[in-house]
C-alpha positions as CSV (number, residue, x, y, z in Angstrom):
1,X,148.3,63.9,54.2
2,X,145.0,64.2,54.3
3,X,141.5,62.1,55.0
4,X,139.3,63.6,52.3
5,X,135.5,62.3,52.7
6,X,132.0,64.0,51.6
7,X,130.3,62.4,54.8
8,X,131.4,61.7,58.1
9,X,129.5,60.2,60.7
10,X,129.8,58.6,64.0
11,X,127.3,56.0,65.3
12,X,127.9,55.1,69.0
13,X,125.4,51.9,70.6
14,X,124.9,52.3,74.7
15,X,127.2,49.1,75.2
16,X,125.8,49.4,79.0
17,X,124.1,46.5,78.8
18,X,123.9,44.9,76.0
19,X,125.1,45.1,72.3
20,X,122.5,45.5,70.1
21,X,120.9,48.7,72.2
22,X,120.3,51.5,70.3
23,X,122.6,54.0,68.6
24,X,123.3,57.7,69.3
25,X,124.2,59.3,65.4
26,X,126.6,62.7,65.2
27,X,127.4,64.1,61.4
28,X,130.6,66.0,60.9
29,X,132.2,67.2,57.8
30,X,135.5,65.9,56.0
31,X,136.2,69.0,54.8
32,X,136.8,72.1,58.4
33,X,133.4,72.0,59.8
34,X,131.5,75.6,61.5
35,X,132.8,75.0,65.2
36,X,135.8,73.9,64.5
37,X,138.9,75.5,67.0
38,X,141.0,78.4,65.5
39,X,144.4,77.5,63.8
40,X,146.8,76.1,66.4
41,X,150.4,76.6,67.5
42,X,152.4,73.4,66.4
43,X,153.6,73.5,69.6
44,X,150.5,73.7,71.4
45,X,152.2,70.8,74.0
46,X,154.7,73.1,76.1
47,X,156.0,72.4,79.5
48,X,156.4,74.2,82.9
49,X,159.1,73.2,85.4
50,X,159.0,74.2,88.7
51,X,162.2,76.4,89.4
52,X,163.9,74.3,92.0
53,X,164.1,71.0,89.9
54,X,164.8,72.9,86.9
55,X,169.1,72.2,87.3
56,X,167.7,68.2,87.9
57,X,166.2,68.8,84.0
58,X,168.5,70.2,82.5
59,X,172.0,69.2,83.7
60,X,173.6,65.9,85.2
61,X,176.9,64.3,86.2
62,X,178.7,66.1,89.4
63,X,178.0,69.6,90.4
64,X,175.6,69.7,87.4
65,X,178.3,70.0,85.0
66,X,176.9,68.6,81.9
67,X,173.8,69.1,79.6
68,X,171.1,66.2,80.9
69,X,171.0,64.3,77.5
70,X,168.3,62.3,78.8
71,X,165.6,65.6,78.9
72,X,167.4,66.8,75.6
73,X,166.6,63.7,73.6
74,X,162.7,63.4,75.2
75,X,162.4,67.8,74.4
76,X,164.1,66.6,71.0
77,X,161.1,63.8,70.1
78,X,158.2,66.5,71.2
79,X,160.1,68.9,68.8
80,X,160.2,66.2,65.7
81,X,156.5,65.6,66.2
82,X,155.7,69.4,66.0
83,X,158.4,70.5,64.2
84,X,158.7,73.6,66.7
85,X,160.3,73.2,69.9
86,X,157.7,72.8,73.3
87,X,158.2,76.8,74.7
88,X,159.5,75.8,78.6
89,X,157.9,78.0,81.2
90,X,160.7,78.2,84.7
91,X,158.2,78.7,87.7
92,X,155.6,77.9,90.3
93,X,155.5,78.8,94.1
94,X,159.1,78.0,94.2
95,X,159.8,80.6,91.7
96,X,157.7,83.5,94.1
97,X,160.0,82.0,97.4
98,X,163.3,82.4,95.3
99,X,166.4,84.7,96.3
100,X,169.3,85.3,93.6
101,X,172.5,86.3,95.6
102,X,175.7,86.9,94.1
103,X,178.4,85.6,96.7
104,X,176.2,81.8,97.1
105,X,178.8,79.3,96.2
106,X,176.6,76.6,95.1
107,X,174.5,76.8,92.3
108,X,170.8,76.0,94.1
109,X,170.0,76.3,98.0
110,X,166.5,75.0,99.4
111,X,164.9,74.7,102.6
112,X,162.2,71.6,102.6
113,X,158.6,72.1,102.2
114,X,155.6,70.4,102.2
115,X,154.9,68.4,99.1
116,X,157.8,69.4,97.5
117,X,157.6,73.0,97.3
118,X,160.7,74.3,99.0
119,X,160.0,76.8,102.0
120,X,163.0,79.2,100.5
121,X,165.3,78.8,97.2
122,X,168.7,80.8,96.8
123,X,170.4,81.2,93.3
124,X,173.6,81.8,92.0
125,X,174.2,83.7,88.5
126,X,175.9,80.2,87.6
127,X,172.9,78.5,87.9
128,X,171.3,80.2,85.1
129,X,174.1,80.3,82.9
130,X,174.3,76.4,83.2
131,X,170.6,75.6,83.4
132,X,170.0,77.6,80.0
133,X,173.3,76.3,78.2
134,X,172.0,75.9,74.3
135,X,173.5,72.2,74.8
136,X,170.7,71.4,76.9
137,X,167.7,72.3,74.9
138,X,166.7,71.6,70.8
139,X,167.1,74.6,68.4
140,X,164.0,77.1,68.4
141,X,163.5,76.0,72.7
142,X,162.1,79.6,74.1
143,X,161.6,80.3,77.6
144,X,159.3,82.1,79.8
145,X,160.6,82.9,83.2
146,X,159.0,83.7,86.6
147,X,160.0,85.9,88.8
148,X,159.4,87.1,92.4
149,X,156.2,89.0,93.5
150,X,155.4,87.8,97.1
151,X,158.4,89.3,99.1
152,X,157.4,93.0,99.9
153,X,160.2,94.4,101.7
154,X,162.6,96.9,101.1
155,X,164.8,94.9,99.0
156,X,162.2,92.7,96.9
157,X,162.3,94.8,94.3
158,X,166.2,94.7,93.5
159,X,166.0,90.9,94.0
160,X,163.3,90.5,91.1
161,X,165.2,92.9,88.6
162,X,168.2,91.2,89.8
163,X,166.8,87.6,88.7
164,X,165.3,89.7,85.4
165,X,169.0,90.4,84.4
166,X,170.5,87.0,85.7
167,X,167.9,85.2,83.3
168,X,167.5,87.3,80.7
169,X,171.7,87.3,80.3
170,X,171.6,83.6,80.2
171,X,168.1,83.0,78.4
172,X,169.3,85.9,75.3
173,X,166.9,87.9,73.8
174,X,166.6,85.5,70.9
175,X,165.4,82.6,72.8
176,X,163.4,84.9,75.4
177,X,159.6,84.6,75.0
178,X,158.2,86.6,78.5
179,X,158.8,87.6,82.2
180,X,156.2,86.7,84.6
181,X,155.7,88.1,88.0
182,X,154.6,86.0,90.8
183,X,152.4,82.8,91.2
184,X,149.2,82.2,91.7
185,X,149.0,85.6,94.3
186,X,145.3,85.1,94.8
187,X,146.9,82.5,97.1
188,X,148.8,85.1,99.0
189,X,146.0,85.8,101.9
190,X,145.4,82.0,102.5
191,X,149.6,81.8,103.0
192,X,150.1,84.6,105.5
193,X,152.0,86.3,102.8
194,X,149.7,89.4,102.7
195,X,146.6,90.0,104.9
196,X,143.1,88.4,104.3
197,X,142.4,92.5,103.5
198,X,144.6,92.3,100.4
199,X,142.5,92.5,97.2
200,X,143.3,92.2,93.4
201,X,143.5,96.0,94.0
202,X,146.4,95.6,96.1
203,X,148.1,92.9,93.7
204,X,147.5,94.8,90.3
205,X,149.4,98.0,92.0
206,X,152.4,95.7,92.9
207,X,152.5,93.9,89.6
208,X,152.6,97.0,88.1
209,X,155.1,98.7,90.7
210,X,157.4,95.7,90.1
211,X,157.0,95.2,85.9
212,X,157.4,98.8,85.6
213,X,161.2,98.4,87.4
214,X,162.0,95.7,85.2
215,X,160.7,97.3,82.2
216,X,163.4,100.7,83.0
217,X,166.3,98.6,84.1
218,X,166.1,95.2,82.4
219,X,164.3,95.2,78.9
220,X,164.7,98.9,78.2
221,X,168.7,98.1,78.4
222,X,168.5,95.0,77.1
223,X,168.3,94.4,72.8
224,X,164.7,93.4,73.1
225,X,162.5,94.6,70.6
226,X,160.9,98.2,72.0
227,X,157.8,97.4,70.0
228,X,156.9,94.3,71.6
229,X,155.4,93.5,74.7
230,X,157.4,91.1,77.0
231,X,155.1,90.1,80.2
232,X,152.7,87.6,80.5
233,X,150.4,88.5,83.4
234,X,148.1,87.1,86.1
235,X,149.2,83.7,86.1
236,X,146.0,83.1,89.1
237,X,145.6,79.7,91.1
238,X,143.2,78.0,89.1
239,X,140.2,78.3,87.3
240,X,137.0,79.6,89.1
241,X,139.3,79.1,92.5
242,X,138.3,82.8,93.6
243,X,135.1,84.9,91.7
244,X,137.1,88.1,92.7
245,X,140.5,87.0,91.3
246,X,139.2,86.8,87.7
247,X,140.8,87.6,84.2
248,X,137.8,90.5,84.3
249,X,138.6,92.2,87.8
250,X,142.2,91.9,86.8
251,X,141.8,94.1,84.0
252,X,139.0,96.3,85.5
253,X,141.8,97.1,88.4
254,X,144.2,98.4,85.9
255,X,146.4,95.4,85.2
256,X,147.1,96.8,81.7
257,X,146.8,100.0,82.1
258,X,150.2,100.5,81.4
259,X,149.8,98.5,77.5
260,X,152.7,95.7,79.1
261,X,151.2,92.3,78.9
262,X,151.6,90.3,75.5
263,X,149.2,87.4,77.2
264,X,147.1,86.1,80.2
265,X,148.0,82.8,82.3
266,X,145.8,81.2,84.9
267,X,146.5,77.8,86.4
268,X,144.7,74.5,86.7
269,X,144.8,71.6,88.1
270,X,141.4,69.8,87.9
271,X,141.5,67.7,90.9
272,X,142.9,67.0,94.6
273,X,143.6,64.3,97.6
274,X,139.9,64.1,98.3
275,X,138.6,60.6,98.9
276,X,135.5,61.2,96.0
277,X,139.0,60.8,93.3
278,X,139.3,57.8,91.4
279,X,140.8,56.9,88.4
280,X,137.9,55.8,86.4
281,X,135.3,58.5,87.5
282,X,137.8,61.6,88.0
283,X,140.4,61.6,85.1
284,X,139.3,58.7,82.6
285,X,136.1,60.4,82.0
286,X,135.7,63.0,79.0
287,X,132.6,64.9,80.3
288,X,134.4,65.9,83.7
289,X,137.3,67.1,81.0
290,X,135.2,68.7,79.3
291,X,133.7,70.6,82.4
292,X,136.7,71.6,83.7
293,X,138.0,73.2,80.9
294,X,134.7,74.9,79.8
295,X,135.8,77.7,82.6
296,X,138.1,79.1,80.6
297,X,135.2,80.2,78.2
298,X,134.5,83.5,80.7
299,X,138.3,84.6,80.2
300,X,138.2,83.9,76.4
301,X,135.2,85.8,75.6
302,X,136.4,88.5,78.0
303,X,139.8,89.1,76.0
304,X,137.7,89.0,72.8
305,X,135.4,91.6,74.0
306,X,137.4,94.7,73.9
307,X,140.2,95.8,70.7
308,X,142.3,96.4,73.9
309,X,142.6,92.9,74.5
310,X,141.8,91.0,71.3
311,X,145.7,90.5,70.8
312,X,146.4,88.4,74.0
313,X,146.7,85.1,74.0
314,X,145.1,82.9,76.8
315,X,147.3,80.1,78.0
316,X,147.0,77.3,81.0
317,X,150.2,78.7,82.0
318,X,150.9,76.3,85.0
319,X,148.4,72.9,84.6
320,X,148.3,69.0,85.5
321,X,145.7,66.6,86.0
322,X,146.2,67.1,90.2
323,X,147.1,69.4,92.4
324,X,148.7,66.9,94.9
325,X,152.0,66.3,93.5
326,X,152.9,63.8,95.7
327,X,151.6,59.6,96.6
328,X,149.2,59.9,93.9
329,X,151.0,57.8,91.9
330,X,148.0,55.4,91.3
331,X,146.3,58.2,89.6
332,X,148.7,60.2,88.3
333,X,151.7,58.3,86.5
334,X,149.5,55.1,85.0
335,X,147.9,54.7,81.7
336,X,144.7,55.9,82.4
337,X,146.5,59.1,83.1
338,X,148.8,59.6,80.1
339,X,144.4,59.1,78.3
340,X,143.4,62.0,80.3
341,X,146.7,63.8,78.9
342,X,145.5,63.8,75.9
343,X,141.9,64.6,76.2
344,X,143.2,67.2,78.6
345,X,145.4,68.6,75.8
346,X,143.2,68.3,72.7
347,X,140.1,69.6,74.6
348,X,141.9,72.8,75.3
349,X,143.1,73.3,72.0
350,X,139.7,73.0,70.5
351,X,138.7,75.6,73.1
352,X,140.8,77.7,71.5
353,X,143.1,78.0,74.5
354,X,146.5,79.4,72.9
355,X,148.8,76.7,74.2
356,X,149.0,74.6,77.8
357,X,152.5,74.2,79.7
358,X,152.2,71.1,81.4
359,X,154.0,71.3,84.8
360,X,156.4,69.2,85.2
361,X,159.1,68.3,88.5
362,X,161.6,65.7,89.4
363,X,159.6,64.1,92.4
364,X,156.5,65.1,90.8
365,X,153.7,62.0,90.6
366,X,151.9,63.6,87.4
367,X,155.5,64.3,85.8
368,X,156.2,62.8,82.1
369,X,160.1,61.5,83.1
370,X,162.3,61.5,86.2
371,X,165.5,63.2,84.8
372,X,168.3,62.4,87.1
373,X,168.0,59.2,89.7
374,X,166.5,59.6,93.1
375,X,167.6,57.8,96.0
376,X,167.9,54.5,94.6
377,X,165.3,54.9,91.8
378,X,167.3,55.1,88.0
379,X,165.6,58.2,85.9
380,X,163.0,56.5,84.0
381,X,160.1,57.8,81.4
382,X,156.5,57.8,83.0
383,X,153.1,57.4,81.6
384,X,152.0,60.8,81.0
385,X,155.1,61.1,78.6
386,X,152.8,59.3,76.4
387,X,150.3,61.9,76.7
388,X,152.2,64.3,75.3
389,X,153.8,62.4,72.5
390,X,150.2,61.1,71.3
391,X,148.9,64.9,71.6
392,X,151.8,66.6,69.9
393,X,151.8,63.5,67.0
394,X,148.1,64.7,66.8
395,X,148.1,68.2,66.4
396,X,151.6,67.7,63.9
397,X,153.9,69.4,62.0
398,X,151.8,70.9,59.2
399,X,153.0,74.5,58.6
400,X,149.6,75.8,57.0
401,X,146.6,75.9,59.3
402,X,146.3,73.1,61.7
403,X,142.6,72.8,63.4
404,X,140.1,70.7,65.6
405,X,136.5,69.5,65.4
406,X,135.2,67.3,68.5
407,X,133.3,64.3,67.3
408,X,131.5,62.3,69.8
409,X,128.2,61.3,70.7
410,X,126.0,63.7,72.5
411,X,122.9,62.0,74.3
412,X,123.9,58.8,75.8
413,X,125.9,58.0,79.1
414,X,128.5,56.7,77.0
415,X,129.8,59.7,75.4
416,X,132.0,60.2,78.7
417,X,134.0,57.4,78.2
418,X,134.7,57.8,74.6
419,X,136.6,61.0,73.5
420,X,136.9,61.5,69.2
421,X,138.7,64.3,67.4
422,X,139.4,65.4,63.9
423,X,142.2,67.2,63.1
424,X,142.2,69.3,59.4
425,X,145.5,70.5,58.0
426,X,144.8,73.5,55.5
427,X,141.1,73.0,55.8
428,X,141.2,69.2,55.2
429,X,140.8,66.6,57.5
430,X,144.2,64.3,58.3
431,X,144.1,62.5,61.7
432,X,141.1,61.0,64.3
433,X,142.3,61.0,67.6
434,X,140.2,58.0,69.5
435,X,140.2,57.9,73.1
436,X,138.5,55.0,74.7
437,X,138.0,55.9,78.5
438,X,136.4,52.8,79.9
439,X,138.3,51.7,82.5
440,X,140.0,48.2,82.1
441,X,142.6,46.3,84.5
442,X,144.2,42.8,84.3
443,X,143.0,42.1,87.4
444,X,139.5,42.9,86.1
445,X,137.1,39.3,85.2
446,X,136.1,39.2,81.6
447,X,138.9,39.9,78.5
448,X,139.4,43.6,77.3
449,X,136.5,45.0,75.2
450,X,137.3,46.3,72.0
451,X,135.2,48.9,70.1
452,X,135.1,48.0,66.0
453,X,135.5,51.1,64.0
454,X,134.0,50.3,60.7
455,X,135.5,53.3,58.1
456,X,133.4,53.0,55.1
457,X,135.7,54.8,52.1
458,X,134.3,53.9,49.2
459,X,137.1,53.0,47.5
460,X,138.8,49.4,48.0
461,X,142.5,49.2,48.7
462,X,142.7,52.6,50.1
463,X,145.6,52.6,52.8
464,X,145.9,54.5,56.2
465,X,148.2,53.8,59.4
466,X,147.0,53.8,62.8
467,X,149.0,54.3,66.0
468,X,147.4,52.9,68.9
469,X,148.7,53.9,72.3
470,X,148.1,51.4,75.1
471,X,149.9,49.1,77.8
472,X,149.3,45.3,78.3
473,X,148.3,45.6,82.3
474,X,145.5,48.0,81.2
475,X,144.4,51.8,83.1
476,X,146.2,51.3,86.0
477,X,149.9,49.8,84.6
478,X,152.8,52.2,85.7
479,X,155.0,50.4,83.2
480,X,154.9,48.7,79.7
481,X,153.2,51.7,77.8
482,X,153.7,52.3,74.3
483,X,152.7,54.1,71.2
484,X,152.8,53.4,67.6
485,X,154.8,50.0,68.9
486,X,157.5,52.4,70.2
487,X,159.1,52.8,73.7
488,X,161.0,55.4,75.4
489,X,162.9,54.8,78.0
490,X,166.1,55.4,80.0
491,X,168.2,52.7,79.1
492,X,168.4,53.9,74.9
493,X,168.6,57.3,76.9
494,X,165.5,58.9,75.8
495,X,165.7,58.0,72.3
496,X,162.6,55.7,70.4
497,X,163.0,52.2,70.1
498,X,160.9,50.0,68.4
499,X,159.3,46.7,70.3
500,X,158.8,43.5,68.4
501,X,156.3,42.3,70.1
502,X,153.6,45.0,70.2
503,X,151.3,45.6,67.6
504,X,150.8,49.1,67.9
505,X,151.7,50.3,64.5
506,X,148.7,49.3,62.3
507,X,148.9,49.3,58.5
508,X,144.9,49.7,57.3
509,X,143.7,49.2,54.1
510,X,139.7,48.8,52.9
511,X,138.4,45.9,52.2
512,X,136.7,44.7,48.7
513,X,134.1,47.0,49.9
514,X,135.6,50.1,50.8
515,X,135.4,49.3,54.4
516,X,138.6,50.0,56.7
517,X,138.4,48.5,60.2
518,X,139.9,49.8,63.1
519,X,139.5,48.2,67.1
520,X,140.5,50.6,69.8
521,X,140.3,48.2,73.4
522,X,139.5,49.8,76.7
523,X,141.8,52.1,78.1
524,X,143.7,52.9,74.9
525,X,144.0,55.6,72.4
526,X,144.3,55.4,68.7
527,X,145.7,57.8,66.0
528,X,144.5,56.6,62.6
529,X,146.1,58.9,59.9
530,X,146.5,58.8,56.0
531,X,149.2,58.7,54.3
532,X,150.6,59.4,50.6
533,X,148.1,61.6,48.5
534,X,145.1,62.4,50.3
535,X,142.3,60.2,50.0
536,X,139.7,60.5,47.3
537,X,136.7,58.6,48.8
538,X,133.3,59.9,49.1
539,X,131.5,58.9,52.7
540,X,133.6,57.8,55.6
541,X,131.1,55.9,58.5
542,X,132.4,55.1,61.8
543,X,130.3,52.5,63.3
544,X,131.0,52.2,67.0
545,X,130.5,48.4,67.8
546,X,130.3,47.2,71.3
547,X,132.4,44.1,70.4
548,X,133.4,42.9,73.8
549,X,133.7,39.8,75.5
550,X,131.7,40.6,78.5
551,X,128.0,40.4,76.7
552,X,126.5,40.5,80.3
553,X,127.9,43.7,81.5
554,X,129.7,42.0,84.5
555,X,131.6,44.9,86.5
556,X,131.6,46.9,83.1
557,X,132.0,50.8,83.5
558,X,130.3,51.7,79.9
């Protein structure tokens, strides 16, 4: 299903002030433009999970004893949007402070950290033979698992390979995608864990101690293919966190000297606790997106420098939209967050970032769903679910080359606040993801401003669909999302249900002119697509018109 247009150009007025200001113009091509992303992994949208709420994820009922249905069903809707099941990477700091011991009765041990990062995690063997029970995960579901690199002593090493066999036993080799080792150990000095002496020096020679252990008495035994490589390495705090802990001085210390690594992960998590975040400025706000992720461009030119590294993939191995998992709800699990999801998501695919793993845990603010209850809170889905679903719908199921072109204005203060994508299947473009950042409340005084797309197609009747994603309470609403006038929730147990009374499935068709009409409000997102044979028109004009009922620009964020 394709959008198939000679022209296609955006026209985007300052809406600031007033409506009739003057208009920023930005051509793009129907057909894949020069600029656009490389092709894209249908299931670009994968998840993280942080090791000790991994059982809460997938298992529920007493002593964990059945598959969580709830997370199966929500994995199973990511997986029908892609057609390829969301790749789940087990990890984070927890993962580095875990022990696997034989003799533990109980499944998971912890000791209580500061925001909610356990202080020390114990495993049982039957943890992983539960947690990774086919039951709980759709067909296709491959796993990356994260291992132990901070202990040092003179046991560390038998308690990684132990956790290698453990998880590879329970994962099997067909479902098995890579071993990590350690997290984020350019953290290390800052922790205590190693002195403020220890260098990237120090941490390539243990990597490399430890993967070459688990290479001779884990994979080497094991039926994993011998000619492919099976660790994905670095997996460093965050982007730009350290100039000395870089993709480069990795690799100019040795880290694959030994030919091991099949890709490179570094973490990100944009923002903090700091009292500069807000909602509006912080997240909802493409340009700061867009800066953000423009650090990985160093590591991807890097890896594309050299034949030695050309065939690793770069991945946000570990990433969010904040690094404070904790009371920052009002930022983090709202509307305006599940906006900033996307953009997130669709940004780094355009950057040609391999895939993201969106970290996910049960207490977690930023986290898509709650899988098992909580005190006295029910598991629930949360806003950034939405994120996701909108992303994967976006990028789609197409099984030929799926790409993206960024479309937006380029020289007015406006362009932060509205984010536009194309997406081409096989060269040929099929979806326009709208994001429209300006910041709206119910508590805020004038009516929600809409934004008129005028889609010029030259040819009446032609038919689309659009699926707008958006919640009644505006931004900052923790409840009432939905998407294409569909809800998820815990009480249908994860599965889709349609709600009467949103119009968030759109059927489109062009006027006696030729003219399709889209509005997109405030804080929303829209996903116009076509549908049946491609289209056959000739120019396709978006005309961005400031059509809101607060003329005056009372309190407006445009």
């Amino acid at each position: 299903m394709w959008f198939s247009p000679v022209l296609f150009s955006i026209l985007a007025p300052y809406v600031t002030h007033a409506v009739d200001t003057p208009t920023t113009i930005l051509l793009a091509s129907p057909r894949l433009p020069q600029g656009a992303s490389k092709p894209i992994v249908n299931n670009f949208v994968s998840l993280s999970i942080a090791i000790h709420w991994f059982q809460d994820y997938t298992r529920q009922g007493s002593n964990a004893s059945q598959p969580n249905t709830f997370t199966r069903n929500l994995l199973n809707s990511l997986t029908e949007s892609t057609s390829v099941a969301p790749q789940i990477r087990i990890g984070g700091t927890s993962a580095d402070r875990t022990t696997y011991v034989p003799d533990q009765e109980e499944t998971i041990k912890t000791v209580t950290g500061d925001n909610g990062i356990p202080l020390n995690v114990t495993l049982n063997e039957r943890w992983f033979r539960q947690c990774f029970e086919d039951a709980s995960f759709p067909p296709g579901t491959k796993f990356i698992f994260d291992l132990p690199l901070m202990r040092n002593d003179s046991g560390a090493i038998d308690n990684t390979v132990r956790g290698a066999q453990w998880a590879l036993g329970a994962i099997r080799e067909e479902r098995f995608m890579a071993f990590e080792i350690g997290n984020e150990e350019d953290l290390y000095p800052g922790q205590g864990v190693t002195p403020r002496s220890w260098t990237i020096i120090g941490y390539v020679e243990r990597w490399r101690r430890f993967a070459g252990a688990i290479l001779e008495r884990v994979v080497k035994p094991s039926k994993l293919d011998s000619t492919k490589k099976w660790f994905q390495g670095l997996v460093f705090a965050g982007l730009g966190y350290n100039p000395d802990w870089t993709t480069q001085t990795a690799f100019a210390a040795g880290i694959n000297e030994d030919g091991l690594l099949k890709s490179v992960s570094l973490h990100n998590y944009p923002a903090g606790s700091a009292p500069w975040v807000t909602l509006g400025r912080t997240f909802m706000n493409h340009g700061t997106i867009v800066a953000n992720i423009s650090q990985v461009n160093d590591d991807l030119e890097f890896l594309q420098s050299s034949p030695e590294t050309w065939d690793l993939d770069f991945v946000l191995g570990e990433t969010n939209i904040d690094f404070v998992n904790l009371k920052m709800e009002q930022f983090e699990g709202v509307l305006g967050s599940a906006l900033w999801t996307i953009d997130y998501i669709l940004y780094a695919a355009f950057s040609n970032v391999a895939r993201v793993y969106l970290h996910q845990g049960t207490t977690f603010g930023y986290a898509a769903w709650q899988p098992v209850p909580v005190n006295d809170i029910q598991p629930k889905v949360r806003p950034p679910w939405y994120g996701l679903k909108f992303a994967a719908e976006a990028i789609g199921f197409h099984h030929g080359p799926i790409q993206i072109a960024i479309i937006a204005p380029t020289t007015n203060e406006s362009t932060d606040q509205l984010s536009v994508y194309a997406i081409y299947e096989s060269f040929a473009l099929a979806r326009i993801a709208i994001i429209n950042f300006n910041e709206w409340n119910a508590t805020t005084p004038y009516t929600r401003p809409t934004i008129n797309f005028r889609i010029a197609l030259g040819i009446r009747g032609t038919k689309a669909t659009g699926r707008r994603l958006t919640a009644p309470e505006g931004a900052s609403a923790d409840t009432g999302l939905s998407f294409g006038g569909v809800v998820w929730n815990y009480s249908t147990n994860g599965i889709p249900e349609n709600v009467d009374d949103v119009h968030g499935n759109i059927a489109l068709e062009a006027d006696s002119e030729g003219v399709l009409e889209v509005g997109v409000k405030s804080s929303e997102a829209m996903l116009p697509s076509g549908y049946g044979d491609r289209f056959e028109s000739k120019v396709y004009l978006f005309l961005f018109e400031g059509a809101g009922s607060n003329p005056a620009g009372v309190g407006a964020t445009m």
